[in-house]
C-alpha distance (Angstrom), angle and dihedral (degrees) to the residues before:
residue distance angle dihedral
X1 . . .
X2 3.64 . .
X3 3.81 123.7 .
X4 4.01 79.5 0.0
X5 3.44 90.9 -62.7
X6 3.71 131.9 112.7
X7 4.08 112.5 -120.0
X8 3.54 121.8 -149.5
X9 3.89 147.7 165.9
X10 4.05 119.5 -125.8
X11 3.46 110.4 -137.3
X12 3.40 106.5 -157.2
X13 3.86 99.1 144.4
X14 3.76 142.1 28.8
X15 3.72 84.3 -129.5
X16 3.94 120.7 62.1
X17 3.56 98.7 -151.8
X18 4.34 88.8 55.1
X19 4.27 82.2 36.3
X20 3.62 82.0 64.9
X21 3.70 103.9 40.5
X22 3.91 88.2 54.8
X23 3.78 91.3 59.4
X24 3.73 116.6 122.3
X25 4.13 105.8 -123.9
X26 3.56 85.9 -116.9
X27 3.66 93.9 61.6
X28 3.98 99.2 41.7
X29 3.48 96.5 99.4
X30 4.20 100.5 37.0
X31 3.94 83.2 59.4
X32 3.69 90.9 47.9
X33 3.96 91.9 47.2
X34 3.30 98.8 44.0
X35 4.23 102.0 41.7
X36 4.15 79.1 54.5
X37 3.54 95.1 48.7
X38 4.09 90.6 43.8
X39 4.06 95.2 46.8
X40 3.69 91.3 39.7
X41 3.78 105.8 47.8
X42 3.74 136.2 44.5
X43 3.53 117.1 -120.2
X44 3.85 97.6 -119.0
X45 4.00 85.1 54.6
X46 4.38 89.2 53.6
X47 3.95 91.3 51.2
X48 4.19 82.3 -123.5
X49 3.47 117.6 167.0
X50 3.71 89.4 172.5
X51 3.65 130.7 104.2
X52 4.14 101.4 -119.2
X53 3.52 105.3 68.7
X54 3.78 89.5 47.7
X55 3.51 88.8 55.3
X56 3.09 92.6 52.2
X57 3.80 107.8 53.4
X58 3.73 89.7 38.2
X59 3.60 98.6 86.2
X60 3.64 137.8 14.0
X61 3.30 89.0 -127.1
X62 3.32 93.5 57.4
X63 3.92 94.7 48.3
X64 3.98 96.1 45.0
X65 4.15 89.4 54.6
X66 3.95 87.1 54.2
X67 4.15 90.1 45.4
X68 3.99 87.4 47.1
X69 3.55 78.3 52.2
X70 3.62 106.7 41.7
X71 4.39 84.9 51.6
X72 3.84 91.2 51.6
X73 4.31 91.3 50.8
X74 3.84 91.5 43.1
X75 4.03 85.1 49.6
X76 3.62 91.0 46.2
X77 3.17 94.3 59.8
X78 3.39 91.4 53.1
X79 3.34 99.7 54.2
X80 4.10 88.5 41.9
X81 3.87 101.1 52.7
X82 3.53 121.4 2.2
X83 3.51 93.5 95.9
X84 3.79 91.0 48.6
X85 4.34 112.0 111.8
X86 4.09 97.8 -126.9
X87 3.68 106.1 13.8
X88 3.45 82.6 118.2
X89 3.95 88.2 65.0
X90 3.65 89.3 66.4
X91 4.03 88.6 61.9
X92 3.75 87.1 -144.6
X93 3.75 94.3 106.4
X94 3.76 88.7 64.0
X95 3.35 91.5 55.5
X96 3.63 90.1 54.5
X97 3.73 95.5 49.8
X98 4.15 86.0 49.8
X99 4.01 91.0 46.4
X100 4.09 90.6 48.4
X101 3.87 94.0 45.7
X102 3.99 78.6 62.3
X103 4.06 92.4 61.8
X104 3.83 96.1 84.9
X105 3.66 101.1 50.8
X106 3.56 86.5 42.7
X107 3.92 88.8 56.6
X108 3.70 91.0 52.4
X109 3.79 91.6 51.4
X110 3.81 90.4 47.4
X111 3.61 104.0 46.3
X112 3.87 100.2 40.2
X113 4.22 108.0 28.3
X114 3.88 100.4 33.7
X115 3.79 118.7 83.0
X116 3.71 124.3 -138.9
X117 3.93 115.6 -113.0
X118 3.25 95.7 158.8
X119 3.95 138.4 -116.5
X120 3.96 119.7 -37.8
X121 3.53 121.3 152.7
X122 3.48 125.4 -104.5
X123 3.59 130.6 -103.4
X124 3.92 115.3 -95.8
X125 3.90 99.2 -118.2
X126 3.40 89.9 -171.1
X127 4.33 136.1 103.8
X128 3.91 107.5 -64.3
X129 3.97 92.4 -119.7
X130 4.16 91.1 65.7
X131 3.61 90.5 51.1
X132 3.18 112.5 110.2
X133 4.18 128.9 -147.2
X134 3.55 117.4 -109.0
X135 3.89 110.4 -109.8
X136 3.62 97.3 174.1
X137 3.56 119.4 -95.9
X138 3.59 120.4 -6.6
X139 4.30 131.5 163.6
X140 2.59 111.6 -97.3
X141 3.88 102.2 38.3
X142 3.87 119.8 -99.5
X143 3.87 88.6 -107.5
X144 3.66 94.3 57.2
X145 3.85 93.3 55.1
X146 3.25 95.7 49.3
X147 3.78 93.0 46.0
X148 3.66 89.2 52.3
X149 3.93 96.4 50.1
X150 3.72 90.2 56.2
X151 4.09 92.3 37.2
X152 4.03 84.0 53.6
X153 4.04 89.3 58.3
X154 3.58 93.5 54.2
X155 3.73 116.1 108.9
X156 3.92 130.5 -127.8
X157 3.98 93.1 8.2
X158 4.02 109.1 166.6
X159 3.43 145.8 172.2
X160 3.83 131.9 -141.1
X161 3.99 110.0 -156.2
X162 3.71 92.9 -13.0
X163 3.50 119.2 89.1
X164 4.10 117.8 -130.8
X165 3.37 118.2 -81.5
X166 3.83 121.1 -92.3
X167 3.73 100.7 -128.6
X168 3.97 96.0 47.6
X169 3.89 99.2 74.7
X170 3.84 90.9 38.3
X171 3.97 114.8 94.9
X172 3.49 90.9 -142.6
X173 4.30 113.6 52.6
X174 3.44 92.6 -166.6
């Protein structure tokens, strides 16, 4: 928890950079807030009990998939809304700019204190009935579909200059 809420990163791609370009608007700047927050602080220092952030900070791996990730939201937004007369009503584009100025002190802390343990997937911080079984191997990853069933469930999603994604009007995600 953080701020008593519960962070958490939305896998809906293998790739970060297409992860990021599925993103609802709406949910641009949670991911962005909460892949900072995850690189940036130990667990212990959040108060988390939860799974995610100690995914994240347990391998570099791990930690340099969420920056990836944090870079591609923070240029999606960008590309989204910069050009938009009085986004910068909604105060949410500073914000943005103050979460992206974060990135390179974040890539300092990922590439030279975090140890590399490898890849393991992430835990699927998501309602039990969108979690999919493990099959073995699939493409995408396990994570992503299950991501993507609950993403699919989640009302008023939309996209400015990006059309929706592919997989979320299809009844099967993979």
């Amino acid at each position: 928890m953080y701020g008593g809420r519960q962070v958490n990163i939305y896998f809906l791609d293998d790739d970060p950079k297409q992860a990021a370009r599925d993103c609802a608007d709406q949910h641009l700047h949670r991911m962005m807030r909460d892949a900072c927050l995850m690189i940036g602080n130990k667990t212990t220092d959040m108060g988390c009990d939860q799974s995610m952030p100690e995914w994240v900070q347990s391998s570099q791996q791990h930690a340099q998939w969420v920056w990836h990730y944090a870079l591609a939201l923070s240029m999606e937004w960008q590309y989204r809304f910069m050009d938009i007369p009085g986004i910068w009503v909604l105060n949410s584009n500073e914000k943005m700019i103050e979460l992206n100025n974060q990135l390179p002190a974040l890539t300092v802390y990922v590439e030279t204190q975090m140890e590399d343990k490898g890849w393991r997937n992430p835990p699927r911080c998501i309602p039990k009935k969108y979690k999919r079984k493990y099959e073995g191997k699939t493409e995408p990853s396990n994570h992503v579909l299950s991501y993507r069933d609950f993403y699919k469930n989640l009302p008023n999603l939309q996209w400015t200059k990006r059309g929706v994604p592919s997989w979320l009007h299809s009844s099967v995600t993979a």
